[in-house]
C-alpha positions in Angstrom: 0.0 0.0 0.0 0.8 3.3 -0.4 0.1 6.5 0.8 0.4 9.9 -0.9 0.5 12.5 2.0 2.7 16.1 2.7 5.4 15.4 5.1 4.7 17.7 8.2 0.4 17.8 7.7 -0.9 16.6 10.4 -3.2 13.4 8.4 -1.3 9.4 8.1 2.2 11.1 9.0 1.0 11.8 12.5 -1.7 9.4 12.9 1.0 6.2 11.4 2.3 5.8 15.5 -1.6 4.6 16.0 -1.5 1.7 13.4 -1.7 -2.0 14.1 1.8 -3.1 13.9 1.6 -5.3 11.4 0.9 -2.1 9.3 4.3 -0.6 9.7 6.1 -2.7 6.6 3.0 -2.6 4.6 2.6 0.9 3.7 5.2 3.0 2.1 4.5 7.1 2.1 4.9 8.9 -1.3 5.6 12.5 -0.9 3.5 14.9 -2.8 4.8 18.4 -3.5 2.3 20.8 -3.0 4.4 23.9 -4.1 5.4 21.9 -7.1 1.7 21.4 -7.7 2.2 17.9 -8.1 -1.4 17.1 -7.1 -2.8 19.0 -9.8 -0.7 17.2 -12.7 -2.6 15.0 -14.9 -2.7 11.7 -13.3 -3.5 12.8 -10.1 -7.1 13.6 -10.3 -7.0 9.3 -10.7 -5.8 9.1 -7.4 -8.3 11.7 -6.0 -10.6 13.9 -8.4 -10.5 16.4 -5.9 -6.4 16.7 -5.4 -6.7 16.7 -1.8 -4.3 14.7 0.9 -3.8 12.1 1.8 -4.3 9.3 -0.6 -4.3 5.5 0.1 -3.4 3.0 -2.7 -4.3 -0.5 -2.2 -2.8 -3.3 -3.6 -5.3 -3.8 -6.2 -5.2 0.0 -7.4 -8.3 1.2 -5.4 -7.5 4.6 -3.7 -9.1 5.5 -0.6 -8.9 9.4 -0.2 -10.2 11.5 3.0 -8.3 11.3 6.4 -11.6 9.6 8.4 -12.0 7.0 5.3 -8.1 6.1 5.5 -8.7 5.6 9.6 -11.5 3.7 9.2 -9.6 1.2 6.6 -6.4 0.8 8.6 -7.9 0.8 11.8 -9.8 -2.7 10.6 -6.7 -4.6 9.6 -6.2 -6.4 12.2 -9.6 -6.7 13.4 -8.6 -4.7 16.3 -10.0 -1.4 15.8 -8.6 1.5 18.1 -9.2 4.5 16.7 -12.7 3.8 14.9 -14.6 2.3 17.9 -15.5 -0.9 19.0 -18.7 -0.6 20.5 -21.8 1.1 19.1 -21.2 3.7 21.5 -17.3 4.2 20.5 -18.4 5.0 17.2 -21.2 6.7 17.6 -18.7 9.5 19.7 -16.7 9.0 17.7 -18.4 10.3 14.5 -20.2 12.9 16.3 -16.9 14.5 17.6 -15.7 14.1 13.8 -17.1 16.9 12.0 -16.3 19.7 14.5 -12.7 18.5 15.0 -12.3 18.6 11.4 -13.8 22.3 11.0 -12.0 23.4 14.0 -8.6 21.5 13.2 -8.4 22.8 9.5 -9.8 26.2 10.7 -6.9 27.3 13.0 -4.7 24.3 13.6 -4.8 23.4 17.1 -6.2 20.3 18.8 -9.6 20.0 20.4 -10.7 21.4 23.3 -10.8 19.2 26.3 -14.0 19.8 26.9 -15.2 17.5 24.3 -13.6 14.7 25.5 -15.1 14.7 28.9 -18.6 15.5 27.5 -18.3 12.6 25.7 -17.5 10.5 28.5 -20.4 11.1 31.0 
């Protein structure tokens, strides 16, 4: 597998520490040069229509774009899931704490508040 990612964003770079283990000699990180406009040359938009970090490419060519998406996909290889949720519960805080930490994240770059985490808890 593959993923096409920005070294230094904070998507599968930061998140790889969190993989199963078994991940860690599977997947090999391409560098994509956004100043270079790399994701806007020709064959890119096969990889992701709307040139946007990261990228996963499977073995079998699929590509799995969107940071959640990638998560989700990982998170399942070993049927251990961590970061997705394992109960119904787990996921359903999970998603629900998803959008917001997204807009917030990508709005100003700084984690979430605390707060949420010990809503979601009670």
């Amino acid at each position: 597998m593959k993923i096409f990612d920005r070294p230094g964003f904070p998507t599968a770079h930061e998140s790889a520490s969190f993989w199963p283990k078994n991940l860690d000699a599977q997947v090999e990180f391409v560098s994509v040069d956004l100043i270079a406009a790399e994701h806007k040359q020709p064959d890119f938009p096969e990889k992701n229509p709307s040139g946007v970090l990261p990228v996963l490419q499977l073995e079998d060519g699929t590509y799995i774009a969107e940071c959640m998406a990638i998560t989700e996909y990982l998170d399942h290889f070993d049927d251990e899931p961590t970061l997705t949720g394992r109960t119904p519960r787990e996921k359903a805080v999970i998603h629900m704490m998803q959008r917001p930490a997204e807009a917030e994240g990508a709005r100003c770059g700084r984690p979430l508040l605390p707060s949420w985490h010990a809503r979601s808890r009670r």
